[in-house]
C-alpha positions as CSV (number, residue, x, y, z in Angstrom):
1,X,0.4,-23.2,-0.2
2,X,-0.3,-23.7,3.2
3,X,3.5,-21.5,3.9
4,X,2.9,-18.8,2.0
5,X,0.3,-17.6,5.7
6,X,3.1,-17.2,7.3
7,X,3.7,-17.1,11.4
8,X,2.2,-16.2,14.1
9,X,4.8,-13.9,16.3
10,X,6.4,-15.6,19.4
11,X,9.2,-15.4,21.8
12,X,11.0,-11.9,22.1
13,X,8.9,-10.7,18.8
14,X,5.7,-11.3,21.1
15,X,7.0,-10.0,24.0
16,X,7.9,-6.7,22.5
17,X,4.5,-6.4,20.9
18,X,2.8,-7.0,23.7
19,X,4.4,-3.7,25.2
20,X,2.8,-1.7,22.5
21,X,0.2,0.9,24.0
22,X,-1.8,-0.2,20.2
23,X,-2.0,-3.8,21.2
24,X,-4.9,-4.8,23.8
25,X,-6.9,-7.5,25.0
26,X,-4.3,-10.2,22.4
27,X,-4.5,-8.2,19.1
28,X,-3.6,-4.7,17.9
29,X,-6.6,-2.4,18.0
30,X,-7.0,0.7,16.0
31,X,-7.4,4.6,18.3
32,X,-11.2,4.0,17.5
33,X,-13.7,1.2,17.6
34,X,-13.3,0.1,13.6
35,X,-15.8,-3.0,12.7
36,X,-14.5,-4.4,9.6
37,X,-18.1,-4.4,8.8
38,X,-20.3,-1.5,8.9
39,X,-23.2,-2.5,7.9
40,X,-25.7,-4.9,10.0
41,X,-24.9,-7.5,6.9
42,X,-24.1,-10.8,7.6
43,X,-20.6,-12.2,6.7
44,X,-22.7,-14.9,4.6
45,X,-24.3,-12.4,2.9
46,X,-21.4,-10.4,2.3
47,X,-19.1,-13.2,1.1
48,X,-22.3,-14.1,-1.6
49,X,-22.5,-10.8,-2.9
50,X,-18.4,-11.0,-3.3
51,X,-18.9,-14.0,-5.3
52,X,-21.6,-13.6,-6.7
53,X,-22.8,-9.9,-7.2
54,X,-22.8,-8.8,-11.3
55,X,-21.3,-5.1,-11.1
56,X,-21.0,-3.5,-14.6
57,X,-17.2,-2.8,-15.9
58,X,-15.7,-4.7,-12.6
59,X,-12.7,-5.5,-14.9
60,X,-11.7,-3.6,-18.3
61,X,-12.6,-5.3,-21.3
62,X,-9.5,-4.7,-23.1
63,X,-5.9,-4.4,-21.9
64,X,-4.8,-1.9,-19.6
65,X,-1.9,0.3,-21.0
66,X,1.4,-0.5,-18.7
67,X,4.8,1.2,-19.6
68,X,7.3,-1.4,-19.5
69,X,10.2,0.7,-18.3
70,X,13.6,-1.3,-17.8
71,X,13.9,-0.4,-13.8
72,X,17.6,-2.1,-13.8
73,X,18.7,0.7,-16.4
74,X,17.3,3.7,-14.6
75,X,19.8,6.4,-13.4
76,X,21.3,5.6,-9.9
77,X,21.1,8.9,-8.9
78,X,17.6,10.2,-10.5
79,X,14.9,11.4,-7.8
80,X,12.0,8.9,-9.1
81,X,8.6,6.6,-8.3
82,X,7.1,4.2,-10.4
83,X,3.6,2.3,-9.5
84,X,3.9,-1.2,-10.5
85,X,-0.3,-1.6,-9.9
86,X,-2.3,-1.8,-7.2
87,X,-0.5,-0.6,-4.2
88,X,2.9,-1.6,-5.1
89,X,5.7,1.4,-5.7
90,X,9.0,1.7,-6.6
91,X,11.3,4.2,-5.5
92,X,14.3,5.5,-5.7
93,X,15.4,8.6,-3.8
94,X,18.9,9.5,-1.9
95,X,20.4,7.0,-3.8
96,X,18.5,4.3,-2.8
97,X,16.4,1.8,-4.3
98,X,12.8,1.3,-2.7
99,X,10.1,-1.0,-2.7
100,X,6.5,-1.1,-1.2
101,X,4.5,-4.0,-1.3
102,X,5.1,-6.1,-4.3
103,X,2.5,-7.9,-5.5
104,X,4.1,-9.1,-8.6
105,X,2.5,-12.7,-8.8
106,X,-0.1,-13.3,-6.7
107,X,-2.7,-11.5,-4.3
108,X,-3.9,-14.7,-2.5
109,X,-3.4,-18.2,-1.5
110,X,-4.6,-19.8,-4.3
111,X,-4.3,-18.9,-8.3
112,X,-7.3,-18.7,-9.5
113,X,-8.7,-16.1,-6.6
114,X,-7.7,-12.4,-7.0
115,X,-6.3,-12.3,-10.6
116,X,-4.7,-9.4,-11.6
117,X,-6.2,-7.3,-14.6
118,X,-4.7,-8.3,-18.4
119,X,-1.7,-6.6,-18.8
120,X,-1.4,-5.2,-15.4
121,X,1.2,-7.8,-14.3
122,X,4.2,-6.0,-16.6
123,X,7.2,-7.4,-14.3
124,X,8.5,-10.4,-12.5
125,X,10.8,-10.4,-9.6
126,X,13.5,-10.9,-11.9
127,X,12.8,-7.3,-13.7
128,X,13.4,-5.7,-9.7
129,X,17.1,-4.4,-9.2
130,X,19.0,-5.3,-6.4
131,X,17.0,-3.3,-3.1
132,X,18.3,-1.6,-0.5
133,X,14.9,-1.6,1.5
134,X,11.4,-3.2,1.3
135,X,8.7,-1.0,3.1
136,X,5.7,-3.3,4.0
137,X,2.5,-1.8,5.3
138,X,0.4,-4.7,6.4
139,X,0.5,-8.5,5.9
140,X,-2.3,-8.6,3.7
141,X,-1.9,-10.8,0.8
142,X,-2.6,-7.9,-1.5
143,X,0.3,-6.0,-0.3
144,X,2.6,-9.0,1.0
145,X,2.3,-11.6,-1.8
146,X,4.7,-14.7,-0.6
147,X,5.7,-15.7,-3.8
148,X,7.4,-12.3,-4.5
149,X,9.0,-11.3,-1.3
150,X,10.8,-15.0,-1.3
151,X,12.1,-14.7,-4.8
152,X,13.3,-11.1,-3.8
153,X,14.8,-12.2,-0.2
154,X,18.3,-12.3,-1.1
155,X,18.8,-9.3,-3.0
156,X,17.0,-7.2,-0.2
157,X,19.9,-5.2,2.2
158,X,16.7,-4.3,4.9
159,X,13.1,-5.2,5.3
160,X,11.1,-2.5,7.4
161,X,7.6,-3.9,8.2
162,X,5.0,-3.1,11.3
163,X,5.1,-4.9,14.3
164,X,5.0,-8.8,13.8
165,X,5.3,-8.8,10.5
166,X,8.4,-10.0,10.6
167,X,7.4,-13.6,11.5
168,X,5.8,-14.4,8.8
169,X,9.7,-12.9,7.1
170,X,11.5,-15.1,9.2
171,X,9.3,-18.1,9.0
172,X,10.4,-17.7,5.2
173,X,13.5,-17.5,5.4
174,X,14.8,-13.9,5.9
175,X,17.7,-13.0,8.2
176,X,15.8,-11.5,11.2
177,X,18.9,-9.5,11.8
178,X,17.6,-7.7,8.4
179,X,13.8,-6.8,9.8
180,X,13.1,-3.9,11.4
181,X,9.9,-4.1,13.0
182,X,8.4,-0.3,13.6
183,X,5.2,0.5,16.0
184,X,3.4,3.4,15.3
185,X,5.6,6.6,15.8
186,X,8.7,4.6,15.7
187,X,11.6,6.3,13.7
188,X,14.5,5.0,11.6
189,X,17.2,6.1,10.2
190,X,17.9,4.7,6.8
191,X,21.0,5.0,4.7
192,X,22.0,7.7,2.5
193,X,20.3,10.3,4.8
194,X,16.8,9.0,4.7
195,X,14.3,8.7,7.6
196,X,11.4,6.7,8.1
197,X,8.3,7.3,10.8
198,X,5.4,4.6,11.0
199,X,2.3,6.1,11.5
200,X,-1.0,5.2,12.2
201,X,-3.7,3.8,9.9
202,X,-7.2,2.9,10.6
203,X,-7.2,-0.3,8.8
204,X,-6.3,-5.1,10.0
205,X,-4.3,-7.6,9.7
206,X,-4.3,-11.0,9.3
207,X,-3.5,-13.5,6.3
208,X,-5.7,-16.1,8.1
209,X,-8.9,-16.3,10.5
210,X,-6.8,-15.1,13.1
211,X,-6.5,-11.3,12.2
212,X,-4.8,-8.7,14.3
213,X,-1.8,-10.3,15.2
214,X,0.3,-7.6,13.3
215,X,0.0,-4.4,13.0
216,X,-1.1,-2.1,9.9
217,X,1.0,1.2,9.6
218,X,1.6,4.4,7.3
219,X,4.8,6.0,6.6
220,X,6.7,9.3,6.2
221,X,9.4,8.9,4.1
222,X,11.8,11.8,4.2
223,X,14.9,12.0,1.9
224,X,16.2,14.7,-0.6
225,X,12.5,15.3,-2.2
226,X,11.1,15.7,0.7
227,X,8.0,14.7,2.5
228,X,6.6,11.2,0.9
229,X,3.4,10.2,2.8
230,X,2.9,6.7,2.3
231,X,-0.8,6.1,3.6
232,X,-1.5,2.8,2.9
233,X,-5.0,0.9,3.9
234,X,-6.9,2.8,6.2
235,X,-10.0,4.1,6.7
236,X,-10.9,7.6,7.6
237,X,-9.5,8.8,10.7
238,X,-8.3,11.7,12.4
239,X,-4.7,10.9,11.9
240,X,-4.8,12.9,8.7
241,X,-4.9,16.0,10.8
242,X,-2.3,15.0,13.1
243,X,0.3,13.7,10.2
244,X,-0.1,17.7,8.9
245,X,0.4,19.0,12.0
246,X,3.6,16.7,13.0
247,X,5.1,17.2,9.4
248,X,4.0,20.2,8.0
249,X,4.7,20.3,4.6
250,X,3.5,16.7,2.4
251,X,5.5,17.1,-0.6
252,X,3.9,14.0,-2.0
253,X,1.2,11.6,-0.8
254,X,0.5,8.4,-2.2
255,X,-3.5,7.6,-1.3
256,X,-5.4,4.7,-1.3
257,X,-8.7,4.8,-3.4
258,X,-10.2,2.4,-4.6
259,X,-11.6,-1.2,-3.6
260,X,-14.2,0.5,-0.8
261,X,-17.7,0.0,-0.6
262,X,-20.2,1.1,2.2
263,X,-20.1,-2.2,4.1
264,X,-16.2,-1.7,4.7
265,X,-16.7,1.9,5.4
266,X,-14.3,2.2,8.4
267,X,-11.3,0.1,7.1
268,X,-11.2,1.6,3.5
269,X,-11.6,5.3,2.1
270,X,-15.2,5.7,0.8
271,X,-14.2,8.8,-2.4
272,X,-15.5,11.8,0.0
273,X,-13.3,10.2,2.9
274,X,-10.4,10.7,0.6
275,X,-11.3,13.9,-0.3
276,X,-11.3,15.1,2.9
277,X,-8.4,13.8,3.7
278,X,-6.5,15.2,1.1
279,X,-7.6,18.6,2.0
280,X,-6.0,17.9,5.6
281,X,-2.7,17.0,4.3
282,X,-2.9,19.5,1.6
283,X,0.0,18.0,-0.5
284,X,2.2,19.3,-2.9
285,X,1.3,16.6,-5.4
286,X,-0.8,13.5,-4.6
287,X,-1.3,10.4,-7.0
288,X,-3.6,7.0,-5.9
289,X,-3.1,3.9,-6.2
290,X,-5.1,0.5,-4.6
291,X,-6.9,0.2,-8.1
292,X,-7.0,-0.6,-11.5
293,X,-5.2,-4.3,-10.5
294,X,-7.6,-6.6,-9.1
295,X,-11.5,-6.8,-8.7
296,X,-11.5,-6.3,-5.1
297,X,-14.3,-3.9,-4.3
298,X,-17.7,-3.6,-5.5
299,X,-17.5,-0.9,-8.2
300,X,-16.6,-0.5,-12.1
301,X,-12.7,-0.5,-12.2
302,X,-11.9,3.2,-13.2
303,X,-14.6,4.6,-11.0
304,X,-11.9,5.5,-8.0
305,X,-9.9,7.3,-10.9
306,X,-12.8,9.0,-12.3
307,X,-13.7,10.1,-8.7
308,X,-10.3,11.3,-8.1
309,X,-10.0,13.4,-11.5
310,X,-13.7,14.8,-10.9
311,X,-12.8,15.4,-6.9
312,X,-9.2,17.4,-8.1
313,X,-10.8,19.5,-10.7
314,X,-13.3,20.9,-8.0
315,X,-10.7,21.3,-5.1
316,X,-7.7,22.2,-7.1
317,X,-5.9,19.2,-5.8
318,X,-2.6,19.0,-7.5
319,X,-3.2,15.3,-8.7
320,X,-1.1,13.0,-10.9
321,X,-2.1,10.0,-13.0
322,X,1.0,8.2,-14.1
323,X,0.3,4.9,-16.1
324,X,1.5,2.0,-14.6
325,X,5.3,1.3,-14.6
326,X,5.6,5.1,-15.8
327,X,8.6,7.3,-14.1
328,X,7.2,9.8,-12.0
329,X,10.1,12.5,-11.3
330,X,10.2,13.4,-8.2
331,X,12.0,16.5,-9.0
332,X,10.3,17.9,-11.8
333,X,7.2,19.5,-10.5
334,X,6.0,20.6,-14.4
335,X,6.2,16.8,-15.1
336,X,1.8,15.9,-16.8
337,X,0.3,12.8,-17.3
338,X,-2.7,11.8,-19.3
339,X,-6.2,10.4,-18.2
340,X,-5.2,6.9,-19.7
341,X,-8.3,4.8,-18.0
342,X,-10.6,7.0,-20.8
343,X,-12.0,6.8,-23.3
344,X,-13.9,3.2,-22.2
């Protein structure tokens, strides 16, 4: 258990992280003053209403509906996404296979904390193809889960991560000649004509007590369909505004929603936070995900999806809601989906 925290960074990984203009004072700091709390609770009082708190339809009563599609058979050259749950994606674009943060098996330290939904855990590491590149966002054990990244590690080509990150990799056994550690702004070049840009997030780190020792990142993923915003956590920021302006056109963003709450206002999307920021990128298509997967937040589990849906109807956002472990093609903009969290 006690591996799967991972590594603090040291040596040359420290040394170049400690040039970043985000990291002061011995841990990375967002643009703006972010307390992970923001509300005057108490971190007991918070932790007991985690615990302990009754909120109606926290988890489904029945089953969750997951479309078991066979990802080994899918066409090597088809323009596609698939959202495994929560905020875990798989892509494949440029002829390249993708992932970003699996959380196949696990979303904490322990097995009985953080269980995913029934039926929301529809593949194993086994089911994953061979990838050219895992795309982490944070070392958060609901977006790096240990026990999935290790079965994968040796049919991964590349692992591109934020700054740091790439200890706790290394302390498990990857190659560190196959991490690429990106600061915010940092551009790659992947294979097959894809590039890559970390960008900022208003979010933490940590997979201990010790939090901030890594740093949290978006991404702009830009290949043959375009402009894939990646936003991962963050709170509401004015970064929005400034990915639109350096970018232009989103083709397609992928936003968090879900598990927020008032007390964690700054580090997570509250649903008009998200609305407002998907009227700054003003994207071509958007879909959500960081829901309908584990009981995380303090609200009924398809409240961010009814949100969204009700939020979209108003503003004419051009919204999908693909089931999980449906294809969403990337190239076929006439492509619908159903409601599937209702009826309840």
């Amino acid at each position: 258990m006690f591996n799967s925290f991972g590594k603090k960074p040291t040596g040359e990984r420290l040394s170049r992280i400690q040039q970043s203009p985000n990291y002061r004072d011995g841990k990375f700091q967002n643009r703006q003053h972010t307390p992970q709390i923001a509300t005057d609770k108490s971190m007991i009082r918070l932790l007991y209403e985690f615990l302990f708190q009754k909120v109606k339809d926290i988890k489904p009563a029945t089953p969750l509906p997951f479309v078991r599609t066979d990802l080994k058979q899918l066409p090597a050259a088809a323009e596609l996404l698939i959202w495994i749950g929560h905020s875990s994606l798989y892509i494949q674009t440029n002829g390249k296979k993708i992932m970003v943060d699996p959380v196949l098996l696990s979303a904490s330290p322990v097995s009985f904390m953080n269980k995913p939904f029934e039926a929301t855990n529809g593949y194993v590491p086994a089911d994953i193809p061979d990838l050219d590149y895992l795309i982490l966002t944070h070392d958060h054990w609901d977006h790096l889960d240990y026990q999935t990244v290790r079965a994968l590690k040796d049919r991964i080509k590349q692992v591109v991560c934020p700054l740091g990150v790439g200890a706790h990799l290394e302390h498990w056994g990857f190659d560190p000649a196959r991490i690429a550690e990106l600061d915010w702004h940092d551009q790659l070049a992947l294979d097959g004509g894809i590039r890559l840009t970390a960008l900022p997030a208003r979010h933490f780190s940590g997979r201990g007590l010790n939090g901030n020792k890594t740093l949290w990142t978006a991404y702009m993923l830009q290949s043959r369909s375009g402009n894939i915003f990646i936003c991962g956590d963050t709170g509401y920021d004015t970064h929005f505004q400034e990915i639109k302006q350096q970018f232009g056109t989103i083709d397609f963003a992928i936003m968090e929603n879900g598990q927020y709450h008032e007390d964690w206002a700054y580090i997570h999307m509250l649903p008009t936070d998200l609305e407002k920021a998907i009227k700054e990128l003003a994207p071509k298509k958007v879909m959500t995900v960081h829901h309908s997967k584990f009981a995380l937040g303090r609200h009924a589990w398809y409240e961010p999806l009814d949100n969204i849906a009700r939020i979209a109807a108003e503003n004419g956002f051009p919204l999908i809601t693909p089931q999980m472990g449906e294809v969403v093609s990337l190239d076929d903009p006439q492509q619908t989906f159903s409601p599937w969290w209702k009826p309840r």
